[in-house]
KEDRENDREN-433785 format. One record per residue: z, x, y of N, C-alpha, C in turn; chain. Coordinates in steps of 0.2 Angstrom, whole numbers, plus 5000, padded with zeros to 4 digits. Atoms other than C-alpha are relative to their C-alpha. Last residue first. Example, Ala and Ser with C-alpha at 12.3 -4.5 7.8 and 13.67 -1.06 7.14 Angstrom:
REM residues 2
nzz 4999 | nxx 4996 | nyy 4994 | cazz 5036 | caxx 5068 | cayy 4995 | czz 5003 | cxx 4996 | cyy 5005 | zake A
nzz 5000 | nxx 5004 | nyy 4994 | cazz 5039 | caxx 5062 | cayy 4978 | czz 5000 | cxx 5004 | cyy 5006 | zake A
REM end
This chain:
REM residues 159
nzz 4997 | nxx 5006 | nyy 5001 | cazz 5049 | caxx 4740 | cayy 5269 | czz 4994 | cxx 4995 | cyy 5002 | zake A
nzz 5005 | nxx 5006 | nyy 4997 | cazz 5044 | caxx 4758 | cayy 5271 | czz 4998 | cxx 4995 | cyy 4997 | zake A
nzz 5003 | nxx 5005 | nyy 5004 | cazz 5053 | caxx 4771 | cayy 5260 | czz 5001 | cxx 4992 | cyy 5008 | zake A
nzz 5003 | nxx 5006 | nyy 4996 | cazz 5056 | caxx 4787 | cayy 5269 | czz 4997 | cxx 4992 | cyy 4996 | zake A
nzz 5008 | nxx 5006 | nyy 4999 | cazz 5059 | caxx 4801 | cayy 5256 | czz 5001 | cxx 4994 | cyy 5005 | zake A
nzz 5001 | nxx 5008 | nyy 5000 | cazz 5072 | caxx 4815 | cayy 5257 | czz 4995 | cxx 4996 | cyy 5003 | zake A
nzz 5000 | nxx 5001 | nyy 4994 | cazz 5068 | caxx 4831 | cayy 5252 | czz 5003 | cxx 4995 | cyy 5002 | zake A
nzz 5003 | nxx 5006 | nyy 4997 | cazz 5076 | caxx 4838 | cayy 5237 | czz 4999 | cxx 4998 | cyy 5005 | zake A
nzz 4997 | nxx 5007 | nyy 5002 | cazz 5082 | caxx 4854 | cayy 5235 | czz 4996 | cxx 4993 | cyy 5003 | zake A
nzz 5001 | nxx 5000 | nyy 4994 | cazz 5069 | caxx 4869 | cayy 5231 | czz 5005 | cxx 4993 | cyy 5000 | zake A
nzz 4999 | nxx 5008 | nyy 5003 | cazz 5071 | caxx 4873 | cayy 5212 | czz 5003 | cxx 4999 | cyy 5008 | zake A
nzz 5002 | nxx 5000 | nyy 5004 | cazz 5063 | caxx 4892 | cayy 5213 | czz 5001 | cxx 4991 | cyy 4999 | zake A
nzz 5008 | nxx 4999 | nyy 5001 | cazz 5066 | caxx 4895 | cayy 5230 | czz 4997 | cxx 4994 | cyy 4996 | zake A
nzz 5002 | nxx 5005 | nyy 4995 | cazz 5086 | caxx 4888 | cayy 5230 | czz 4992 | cxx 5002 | cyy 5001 | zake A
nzz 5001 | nxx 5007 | nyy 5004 | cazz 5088 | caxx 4895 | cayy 5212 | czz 4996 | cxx 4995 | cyy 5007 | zake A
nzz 5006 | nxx 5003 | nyy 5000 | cazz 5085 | caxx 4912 | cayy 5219 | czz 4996 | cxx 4993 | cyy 4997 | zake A
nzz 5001 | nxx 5002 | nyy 4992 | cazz 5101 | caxx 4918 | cayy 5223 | czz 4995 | cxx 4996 | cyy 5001 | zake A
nzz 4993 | nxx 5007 | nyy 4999 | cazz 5104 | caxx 4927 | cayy 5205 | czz 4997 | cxx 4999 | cyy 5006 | zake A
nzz 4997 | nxx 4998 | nyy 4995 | cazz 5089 | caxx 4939 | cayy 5199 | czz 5002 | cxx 4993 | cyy 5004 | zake A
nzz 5001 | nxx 4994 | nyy 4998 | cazz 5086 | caxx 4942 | cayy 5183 | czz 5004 | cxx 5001 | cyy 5006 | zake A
nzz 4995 | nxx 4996 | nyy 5002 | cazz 5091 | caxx 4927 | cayy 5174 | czz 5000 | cxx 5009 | cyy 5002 | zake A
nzz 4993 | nxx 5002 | nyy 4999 | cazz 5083 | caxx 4916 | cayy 5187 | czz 5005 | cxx 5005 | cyy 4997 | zake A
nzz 5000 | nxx 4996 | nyy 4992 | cazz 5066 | caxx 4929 | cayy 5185 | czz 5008 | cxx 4994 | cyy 5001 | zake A
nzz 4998 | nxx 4993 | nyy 5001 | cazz 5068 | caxx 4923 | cayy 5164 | czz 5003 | cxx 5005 | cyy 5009 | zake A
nzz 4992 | nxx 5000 | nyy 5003 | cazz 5071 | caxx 4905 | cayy 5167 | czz 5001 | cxx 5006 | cyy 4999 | zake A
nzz 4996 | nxx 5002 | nyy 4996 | cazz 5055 | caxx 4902 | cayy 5179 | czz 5008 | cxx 5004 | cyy 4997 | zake A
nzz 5001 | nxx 4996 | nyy 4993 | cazz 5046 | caxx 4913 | cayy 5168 | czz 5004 | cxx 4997 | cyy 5004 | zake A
nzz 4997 | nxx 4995 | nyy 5002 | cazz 5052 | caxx 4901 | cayy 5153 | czz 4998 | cxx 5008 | cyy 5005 | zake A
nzz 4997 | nxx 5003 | nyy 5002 | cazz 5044 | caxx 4886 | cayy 5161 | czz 5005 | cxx 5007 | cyy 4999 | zake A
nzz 5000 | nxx 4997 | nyy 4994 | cazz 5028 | caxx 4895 | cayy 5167 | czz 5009 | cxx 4999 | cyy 4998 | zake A
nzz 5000 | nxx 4991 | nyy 4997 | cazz 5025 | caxx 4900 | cayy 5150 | czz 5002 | cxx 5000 | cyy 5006 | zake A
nzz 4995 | nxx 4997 | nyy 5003 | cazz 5029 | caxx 4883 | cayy 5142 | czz 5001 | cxx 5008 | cyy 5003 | zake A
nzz 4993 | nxx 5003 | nyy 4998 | cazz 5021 | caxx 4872 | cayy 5155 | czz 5004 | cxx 5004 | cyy 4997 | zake A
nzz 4997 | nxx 4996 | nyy 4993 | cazz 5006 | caxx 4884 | cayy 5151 | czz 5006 | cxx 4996 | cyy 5004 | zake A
nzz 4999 | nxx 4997 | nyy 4999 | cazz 5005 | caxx 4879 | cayy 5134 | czz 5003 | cxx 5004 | cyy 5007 | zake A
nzz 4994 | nxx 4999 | nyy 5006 | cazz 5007 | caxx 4862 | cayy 5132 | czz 5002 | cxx 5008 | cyy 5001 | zake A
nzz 4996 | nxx 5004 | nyy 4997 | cazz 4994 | caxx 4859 | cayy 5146 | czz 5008 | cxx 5005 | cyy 4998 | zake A
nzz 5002 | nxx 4994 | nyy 4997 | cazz 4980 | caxx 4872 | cayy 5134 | czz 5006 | cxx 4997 | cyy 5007 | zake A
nzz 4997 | nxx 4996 | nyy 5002 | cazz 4985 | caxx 4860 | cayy 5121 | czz 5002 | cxx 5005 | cyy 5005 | zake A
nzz 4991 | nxx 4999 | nyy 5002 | cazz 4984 | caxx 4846 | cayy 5129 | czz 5002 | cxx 5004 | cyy 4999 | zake A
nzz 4999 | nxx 5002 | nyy 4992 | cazz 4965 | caxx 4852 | cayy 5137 | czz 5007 | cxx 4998 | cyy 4999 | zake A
nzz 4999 | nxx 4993 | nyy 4997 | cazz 4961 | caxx 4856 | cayy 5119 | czz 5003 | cxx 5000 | cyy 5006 | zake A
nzz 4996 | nxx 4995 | nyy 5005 | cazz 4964 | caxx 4841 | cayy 5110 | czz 5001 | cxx 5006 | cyy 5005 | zake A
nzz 4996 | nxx 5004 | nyy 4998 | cazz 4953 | caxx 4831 | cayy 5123 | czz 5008 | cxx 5004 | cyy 4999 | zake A
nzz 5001 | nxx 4996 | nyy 4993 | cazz 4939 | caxx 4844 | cayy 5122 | czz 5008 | cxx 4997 | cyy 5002 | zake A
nzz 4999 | nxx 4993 | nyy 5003 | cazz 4941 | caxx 4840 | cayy 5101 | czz 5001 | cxx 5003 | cyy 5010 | zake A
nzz 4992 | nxx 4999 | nyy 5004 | cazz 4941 | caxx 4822 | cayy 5104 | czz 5003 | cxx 5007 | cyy 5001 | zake A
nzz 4994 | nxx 5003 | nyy 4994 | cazz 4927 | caxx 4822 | cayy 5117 | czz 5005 | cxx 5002 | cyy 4997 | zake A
nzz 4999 | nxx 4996 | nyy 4994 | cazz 4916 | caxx 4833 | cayy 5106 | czz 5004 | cxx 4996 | cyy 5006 | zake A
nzz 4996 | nxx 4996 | nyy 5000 | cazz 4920 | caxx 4820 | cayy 5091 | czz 5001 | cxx 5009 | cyy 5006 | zake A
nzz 4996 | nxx 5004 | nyy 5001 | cazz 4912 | caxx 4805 | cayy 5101 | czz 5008 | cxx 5010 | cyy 4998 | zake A
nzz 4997 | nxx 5000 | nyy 4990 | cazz 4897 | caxx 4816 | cayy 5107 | czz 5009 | cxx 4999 | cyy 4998 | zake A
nzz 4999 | nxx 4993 | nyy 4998 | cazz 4894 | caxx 4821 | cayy 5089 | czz 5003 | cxx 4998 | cyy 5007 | zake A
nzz 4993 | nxx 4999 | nyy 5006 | cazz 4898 | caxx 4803 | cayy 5080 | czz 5001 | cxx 5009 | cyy 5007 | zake A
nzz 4994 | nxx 5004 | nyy 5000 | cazz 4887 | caxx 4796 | cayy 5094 | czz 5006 | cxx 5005 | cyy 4999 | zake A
nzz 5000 | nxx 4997 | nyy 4993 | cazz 4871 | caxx 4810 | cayy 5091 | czz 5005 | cxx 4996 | cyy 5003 | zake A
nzz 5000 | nxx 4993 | nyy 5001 | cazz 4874 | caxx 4808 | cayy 5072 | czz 5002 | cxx 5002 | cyy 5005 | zake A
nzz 4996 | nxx 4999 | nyy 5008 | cazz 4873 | caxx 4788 | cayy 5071 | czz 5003 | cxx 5005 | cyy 5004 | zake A
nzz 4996 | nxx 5001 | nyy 4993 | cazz 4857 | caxx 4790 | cayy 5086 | czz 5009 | cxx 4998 | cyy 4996 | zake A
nzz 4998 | nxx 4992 | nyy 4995 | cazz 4851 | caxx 4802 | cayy 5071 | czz 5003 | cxx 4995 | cyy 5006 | zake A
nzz 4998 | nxx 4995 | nyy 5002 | cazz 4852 | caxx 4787 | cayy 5058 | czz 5000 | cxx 5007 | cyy 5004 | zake A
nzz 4994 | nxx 5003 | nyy 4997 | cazz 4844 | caxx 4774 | cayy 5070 | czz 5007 | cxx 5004 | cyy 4997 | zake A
nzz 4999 | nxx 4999 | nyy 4994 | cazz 4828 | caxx 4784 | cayy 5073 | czz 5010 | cxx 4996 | cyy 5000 | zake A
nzz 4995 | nxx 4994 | nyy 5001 | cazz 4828 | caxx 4788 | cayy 5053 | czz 5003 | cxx 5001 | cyy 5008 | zake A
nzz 5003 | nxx 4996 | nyy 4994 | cazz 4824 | caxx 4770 | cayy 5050 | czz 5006 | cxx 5006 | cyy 5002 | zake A
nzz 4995 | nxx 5000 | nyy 4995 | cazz 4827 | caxx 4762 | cayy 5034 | czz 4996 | cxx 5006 | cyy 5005 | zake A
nzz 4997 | nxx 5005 | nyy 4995 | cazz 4813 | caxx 4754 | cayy 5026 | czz 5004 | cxx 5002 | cyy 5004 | zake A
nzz 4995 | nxx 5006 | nyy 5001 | cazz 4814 | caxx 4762 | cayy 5009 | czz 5000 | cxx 4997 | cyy 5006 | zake A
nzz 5001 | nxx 5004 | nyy 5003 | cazz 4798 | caxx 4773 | cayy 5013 | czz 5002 | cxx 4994 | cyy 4998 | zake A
nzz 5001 | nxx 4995 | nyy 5008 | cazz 4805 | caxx 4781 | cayy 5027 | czz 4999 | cxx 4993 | cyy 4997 | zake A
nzz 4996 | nxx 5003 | nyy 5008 | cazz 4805 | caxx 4771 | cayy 5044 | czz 4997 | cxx 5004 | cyy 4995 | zake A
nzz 4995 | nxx 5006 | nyy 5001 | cazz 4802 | caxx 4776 | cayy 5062 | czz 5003 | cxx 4997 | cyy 4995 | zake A
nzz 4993 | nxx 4996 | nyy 5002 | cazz 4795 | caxx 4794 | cayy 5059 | czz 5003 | cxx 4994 | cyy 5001 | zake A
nzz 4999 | nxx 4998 | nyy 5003 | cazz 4777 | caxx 4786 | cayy 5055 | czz 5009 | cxx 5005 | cyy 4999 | zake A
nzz 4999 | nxx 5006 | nyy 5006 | cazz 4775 | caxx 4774 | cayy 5067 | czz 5004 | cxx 5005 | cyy 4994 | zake A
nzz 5003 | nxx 5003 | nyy 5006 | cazz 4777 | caxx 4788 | cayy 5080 | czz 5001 | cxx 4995 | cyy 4996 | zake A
nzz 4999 | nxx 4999 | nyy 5006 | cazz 4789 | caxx 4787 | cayy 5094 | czz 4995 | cxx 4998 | cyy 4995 | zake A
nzz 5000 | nxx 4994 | nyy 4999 | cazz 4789 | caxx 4783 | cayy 5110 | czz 4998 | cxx 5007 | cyy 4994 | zake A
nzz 5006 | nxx 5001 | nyy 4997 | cazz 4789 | caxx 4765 | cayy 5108 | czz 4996 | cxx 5008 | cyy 5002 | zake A
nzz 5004 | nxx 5002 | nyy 5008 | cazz 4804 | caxx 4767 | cayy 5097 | czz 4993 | cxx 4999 | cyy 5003 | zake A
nzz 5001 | nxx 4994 | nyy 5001 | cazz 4812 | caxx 4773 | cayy 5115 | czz 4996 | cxx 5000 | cyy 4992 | zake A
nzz 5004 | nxx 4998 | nyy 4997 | cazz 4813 | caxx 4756 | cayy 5123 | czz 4997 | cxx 5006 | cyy 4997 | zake A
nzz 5004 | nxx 5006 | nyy 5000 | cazz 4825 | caxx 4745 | cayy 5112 | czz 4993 | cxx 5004 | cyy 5001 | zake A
nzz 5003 | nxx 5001 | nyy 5006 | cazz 4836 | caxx 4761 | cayy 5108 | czz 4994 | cxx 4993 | cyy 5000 | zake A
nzz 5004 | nxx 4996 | nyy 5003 | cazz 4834 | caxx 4767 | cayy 5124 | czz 4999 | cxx 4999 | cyy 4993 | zake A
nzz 5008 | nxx 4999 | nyy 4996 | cazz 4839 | caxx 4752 | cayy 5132 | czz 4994 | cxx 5006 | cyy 4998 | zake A
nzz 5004 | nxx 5004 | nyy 5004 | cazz 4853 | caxx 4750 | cayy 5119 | czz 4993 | cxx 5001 | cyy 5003 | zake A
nzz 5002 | nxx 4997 | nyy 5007 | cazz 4861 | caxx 4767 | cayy 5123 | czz 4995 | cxx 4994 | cyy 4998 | zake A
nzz 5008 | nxx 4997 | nyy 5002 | cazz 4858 | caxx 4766 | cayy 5142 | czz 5000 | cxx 4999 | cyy 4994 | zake A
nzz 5004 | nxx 5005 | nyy 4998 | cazz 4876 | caxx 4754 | cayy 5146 | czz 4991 | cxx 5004 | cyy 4998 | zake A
nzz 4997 | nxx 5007 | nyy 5003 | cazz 4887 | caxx 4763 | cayy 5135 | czz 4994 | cxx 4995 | cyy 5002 | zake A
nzz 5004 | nxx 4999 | nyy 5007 | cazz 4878 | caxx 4780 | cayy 5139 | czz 5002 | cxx 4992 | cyy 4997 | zake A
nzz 5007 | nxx 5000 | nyy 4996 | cazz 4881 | caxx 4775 | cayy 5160 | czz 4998 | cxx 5000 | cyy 4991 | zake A
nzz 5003 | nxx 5006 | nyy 4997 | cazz 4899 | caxx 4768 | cayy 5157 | czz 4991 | cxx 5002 | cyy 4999 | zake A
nzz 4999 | nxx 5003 | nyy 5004 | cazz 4905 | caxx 4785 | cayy 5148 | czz 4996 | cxx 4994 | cyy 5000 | zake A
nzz 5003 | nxx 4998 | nyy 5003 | cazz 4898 | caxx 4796 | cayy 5160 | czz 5000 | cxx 4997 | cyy 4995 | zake A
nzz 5007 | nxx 5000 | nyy 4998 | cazz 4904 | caxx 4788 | cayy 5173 | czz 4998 | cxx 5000 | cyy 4995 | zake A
nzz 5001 | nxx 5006 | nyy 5000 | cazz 4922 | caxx 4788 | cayy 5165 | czz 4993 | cxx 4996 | cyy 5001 | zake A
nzz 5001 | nxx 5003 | nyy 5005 | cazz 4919 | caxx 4806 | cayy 5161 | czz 5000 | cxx 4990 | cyy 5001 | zake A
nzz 5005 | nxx 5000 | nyy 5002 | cazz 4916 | caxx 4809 | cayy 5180 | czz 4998 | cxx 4999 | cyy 4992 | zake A
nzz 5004 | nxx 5005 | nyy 4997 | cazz 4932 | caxx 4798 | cayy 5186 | czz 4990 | cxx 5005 | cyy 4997 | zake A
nzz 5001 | nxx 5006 | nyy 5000 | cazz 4941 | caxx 4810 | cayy 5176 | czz 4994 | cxx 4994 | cyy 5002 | zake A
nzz 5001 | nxx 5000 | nyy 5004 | cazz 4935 | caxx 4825 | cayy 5180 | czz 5000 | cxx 4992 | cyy 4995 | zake A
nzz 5007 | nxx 5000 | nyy 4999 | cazz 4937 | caxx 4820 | cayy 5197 | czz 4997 | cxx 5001 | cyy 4994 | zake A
nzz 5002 | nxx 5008 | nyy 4997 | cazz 4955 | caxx 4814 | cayy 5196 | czz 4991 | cxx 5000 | cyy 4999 | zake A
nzz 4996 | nxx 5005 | nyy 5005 | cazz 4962 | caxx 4830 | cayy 5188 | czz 4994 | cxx 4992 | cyy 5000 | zake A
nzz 5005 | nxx 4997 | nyy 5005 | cazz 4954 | caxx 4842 | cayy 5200 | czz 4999 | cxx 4993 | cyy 4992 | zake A
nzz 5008 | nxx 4999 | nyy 4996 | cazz 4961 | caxx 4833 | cayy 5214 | czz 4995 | cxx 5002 | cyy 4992 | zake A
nzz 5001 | nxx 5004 | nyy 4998 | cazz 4979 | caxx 4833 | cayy 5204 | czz 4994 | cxx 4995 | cyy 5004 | zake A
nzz 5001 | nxx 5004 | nyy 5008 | cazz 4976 | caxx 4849 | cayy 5199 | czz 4999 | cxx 4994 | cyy 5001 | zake A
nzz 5006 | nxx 4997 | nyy 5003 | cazz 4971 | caxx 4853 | cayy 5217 | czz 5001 | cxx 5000 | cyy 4994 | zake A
nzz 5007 | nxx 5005 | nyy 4998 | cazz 4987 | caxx 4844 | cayy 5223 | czz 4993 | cxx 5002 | cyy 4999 | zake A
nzz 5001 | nxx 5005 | nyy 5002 | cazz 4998 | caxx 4854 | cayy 5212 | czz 4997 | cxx 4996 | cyy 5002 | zake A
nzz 5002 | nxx 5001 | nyy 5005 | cazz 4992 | caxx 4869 | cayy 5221 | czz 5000 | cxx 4995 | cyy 4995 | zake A
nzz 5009 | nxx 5001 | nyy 5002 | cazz 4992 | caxx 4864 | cayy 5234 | czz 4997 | cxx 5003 | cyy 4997 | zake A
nzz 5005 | nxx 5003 | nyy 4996 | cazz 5010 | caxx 4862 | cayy 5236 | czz 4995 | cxx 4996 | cyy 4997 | zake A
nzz 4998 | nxx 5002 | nyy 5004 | cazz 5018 | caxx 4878 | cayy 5225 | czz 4994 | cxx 4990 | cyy 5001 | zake A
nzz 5005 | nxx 4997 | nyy 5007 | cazz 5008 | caxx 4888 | cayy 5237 | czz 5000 | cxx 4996 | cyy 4993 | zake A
nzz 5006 | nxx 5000 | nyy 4998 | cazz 5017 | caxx 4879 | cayy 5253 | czz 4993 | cxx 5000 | cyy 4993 | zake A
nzz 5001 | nxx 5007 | nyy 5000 | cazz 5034 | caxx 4882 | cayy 5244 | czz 4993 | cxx 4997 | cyy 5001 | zake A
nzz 4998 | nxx 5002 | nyy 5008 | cazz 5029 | caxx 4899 | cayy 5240 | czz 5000 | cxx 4994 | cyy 5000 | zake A
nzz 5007 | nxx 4999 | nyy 5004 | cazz 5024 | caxx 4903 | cayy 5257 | czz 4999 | cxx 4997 | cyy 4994 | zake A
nzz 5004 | nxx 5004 | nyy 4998 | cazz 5041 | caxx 4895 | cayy 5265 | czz 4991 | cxx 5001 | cyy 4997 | zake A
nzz 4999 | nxx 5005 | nyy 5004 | cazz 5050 | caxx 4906 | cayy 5252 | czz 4995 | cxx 4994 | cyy 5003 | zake A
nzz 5002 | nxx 4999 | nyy 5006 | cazz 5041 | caxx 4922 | cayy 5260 | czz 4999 | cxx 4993 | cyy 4995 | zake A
nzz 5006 | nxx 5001 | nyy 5003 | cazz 5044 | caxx 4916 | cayy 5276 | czz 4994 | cxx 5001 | cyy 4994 | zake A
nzz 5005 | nxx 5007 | nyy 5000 | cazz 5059 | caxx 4913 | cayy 5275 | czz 4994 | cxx 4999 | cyy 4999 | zake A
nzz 4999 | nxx 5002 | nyy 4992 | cazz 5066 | caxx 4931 | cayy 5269 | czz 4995 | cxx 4993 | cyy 4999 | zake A
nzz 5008 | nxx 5000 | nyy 4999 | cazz 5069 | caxx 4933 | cayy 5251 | czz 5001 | cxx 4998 | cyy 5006 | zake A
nzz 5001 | nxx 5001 | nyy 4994 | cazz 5088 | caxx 4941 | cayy 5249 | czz 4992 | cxx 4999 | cyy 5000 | zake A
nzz 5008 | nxx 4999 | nyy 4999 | cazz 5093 | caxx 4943 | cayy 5229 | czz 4999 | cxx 4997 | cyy 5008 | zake A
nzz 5008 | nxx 5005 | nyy 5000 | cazz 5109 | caxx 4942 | cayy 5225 | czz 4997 | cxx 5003 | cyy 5003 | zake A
nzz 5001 | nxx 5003 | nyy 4991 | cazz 5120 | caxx 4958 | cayy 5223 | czz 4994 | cxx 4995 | cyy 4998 | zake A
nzz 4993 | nxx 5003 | nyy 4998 | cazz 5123 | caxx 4961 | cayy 5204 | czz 5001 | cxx 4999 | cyy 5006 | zake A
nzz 4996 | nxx 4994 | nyy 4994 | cazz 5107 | caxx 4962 | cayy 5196 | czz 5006 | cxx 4997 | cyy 5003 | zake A
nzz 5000 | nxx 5003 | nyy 4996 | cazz 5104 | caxx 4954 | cayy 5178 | czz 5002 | cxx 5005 | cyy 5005 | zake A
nzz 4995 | nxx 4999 | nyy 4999 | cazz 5102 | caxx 4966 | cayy 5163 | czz 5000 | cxx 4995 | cyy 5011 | zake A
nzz 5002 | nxx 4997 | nyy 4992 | cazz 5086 | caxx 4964 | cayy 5154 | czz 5005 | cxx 4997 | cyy 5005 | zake A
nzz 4999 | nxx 4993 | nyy 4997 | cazz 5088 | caxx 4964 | cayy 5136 | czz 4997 | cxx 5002 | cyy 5008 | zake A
nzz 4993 | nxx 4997 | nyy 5005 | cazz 5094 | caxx 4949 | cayy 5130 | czz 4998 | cxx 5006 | cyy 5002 | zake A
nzz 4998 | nxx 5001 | nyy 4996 | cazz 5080 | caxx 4940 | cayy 5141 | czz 5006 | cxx 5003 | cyy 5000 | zake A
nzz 5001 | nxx 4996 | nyy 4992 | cazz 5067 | caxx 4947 | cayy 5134 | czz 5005 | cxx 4998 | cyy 5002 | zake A
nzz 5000 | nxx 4992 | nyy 5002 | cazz 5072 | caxx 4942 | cayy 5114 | czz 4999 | cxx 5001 | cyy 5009 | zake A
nzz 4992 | nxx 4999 | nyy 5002 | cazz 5075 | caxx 4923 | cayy 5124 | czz 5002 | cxx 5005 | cyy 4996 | zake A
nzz 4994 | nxx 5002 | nyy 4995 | cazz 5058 | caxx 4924 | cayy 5129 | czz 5006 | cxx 5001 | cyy 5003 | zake A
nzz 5001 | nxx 4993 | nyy 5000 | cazz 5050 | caxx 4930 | cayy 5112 | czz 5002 | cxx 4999 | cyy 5009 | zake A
nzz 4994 | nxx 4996 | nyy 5003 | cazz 5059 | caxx 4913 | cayy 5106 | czz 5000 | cxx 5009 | cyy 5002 | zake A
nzz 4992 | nxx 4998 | nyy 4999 | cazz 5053 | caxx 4904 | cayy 5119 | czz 5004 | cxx 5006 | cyy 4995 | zake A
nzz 4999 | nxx 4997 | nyy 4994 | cazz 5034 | caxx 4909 | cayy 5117 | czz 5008 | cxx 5000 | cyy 5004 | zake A
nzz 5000 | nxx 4991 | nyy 4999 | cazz 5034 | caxx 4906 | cayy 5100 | czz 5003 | cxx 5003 | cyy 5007 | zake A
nzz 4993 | nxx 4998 | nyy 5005 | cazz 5042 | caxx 4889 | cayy 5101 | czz 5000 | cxx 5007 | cyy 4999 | zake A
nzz 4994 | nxx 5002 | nyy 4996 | cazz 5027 | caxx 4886 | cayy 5114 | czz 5007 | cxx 5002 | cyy 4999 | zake A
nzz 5002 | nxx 4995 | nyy 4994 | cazz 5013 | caxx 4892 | cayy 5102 | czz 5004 | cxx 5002 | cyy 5004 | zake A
nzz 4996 | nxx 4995 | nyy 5002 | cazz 5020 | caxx 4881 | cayy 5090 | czz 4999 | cxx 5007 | cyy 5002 | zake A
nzz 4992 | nxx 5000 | nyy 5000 | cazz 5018 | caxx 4867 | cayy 5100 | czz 5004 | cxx 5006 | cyy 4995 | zake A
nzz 4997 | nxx 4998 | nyy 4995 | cazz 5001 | caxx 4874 | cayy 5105 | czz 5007 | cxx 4997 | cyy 5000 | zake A
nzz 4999 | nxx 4993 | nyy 4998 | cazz 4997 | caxx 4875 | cayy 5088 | czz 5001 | cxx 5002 | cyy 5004 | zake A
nzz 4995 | nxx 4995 | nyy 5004 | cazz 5000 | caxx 4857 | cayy 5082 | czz 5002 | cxx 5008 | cyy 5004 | zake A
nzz 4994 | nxx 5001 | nyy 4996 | cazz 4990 | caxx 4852 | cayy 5098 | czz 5006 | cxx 5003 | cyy 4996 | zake A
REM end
């Protein structure tokens, strides 16, 4: 996450060099409606398809969570059954089946951290890029704030 906020800082500051040299127009800009009406529509669903996206992932690590939480003791009660006498304990005693379910935890555990990390990162980063794309096409071309930052609709709030 470190590196996508410094990833981010990069991206404005080579941003803010683009923006110094590219010479805004001097007639506004004219998009016909249908264009902006596309755009809005586009802007839309695709945040509902992250949002979709979002939920489903979720909801299937959840599963995923619940189901090893709830298997792990079933196979550690049932799966020694499975298993020679001789890989179940070294000579001290200690069993090397309980020392890899350990190892195969630790690993799952740190592959979520690590997927969890990246998924902020990779968040972090592209709020930055759209973010300063927004900022650069405004400094290009004037007129186009009412697309870009559509005015608010009004909401219905039912009592």
């Amino acid at each position: 996450v470190k590196g996508a906020e410094f990833t981010g800082k990069a991206i404005h500051k080579g941003a803010c060099k683009l923006r110094e040299h590219i010479t805004p127009e001097d007639k506004p800009a004219h998009v016909s409606p249908t264009v902006t009406k596309g755009l809005h529509v586009a802007k839309q669903a695709t945040g509902g398809a992250v949002k979709v996206s979002q939920f489903l992932v979720d909801g299937v690590c959840a599963v995923a969570s619940h189901v090893g939480r709830e298997l792990a003791p079933h196979v550690k009660k049932h799966g020694g059954k499975l298993i020679p006498e001789s890989l179940k304990k070294d000579k001290d005693g200690r069993s090397n089946i309980d020392g890899a379910m350990v190892v195969a935890a630790s690993g799952v555990q740190g592959f979520a951290t690590m997927w969890t990390g990246l998924e902020t990162a990779a968040k972090n980063i592209a709020t930055n890029v759209a973010s300063e794309t927004v900022t650069t096409v405004k400094h290009k071309f004037r007129g186009l704030q009412n697309i870009l930052d559509p005015p608010k609709e009004k909401t219905c709030i039912f009592s």
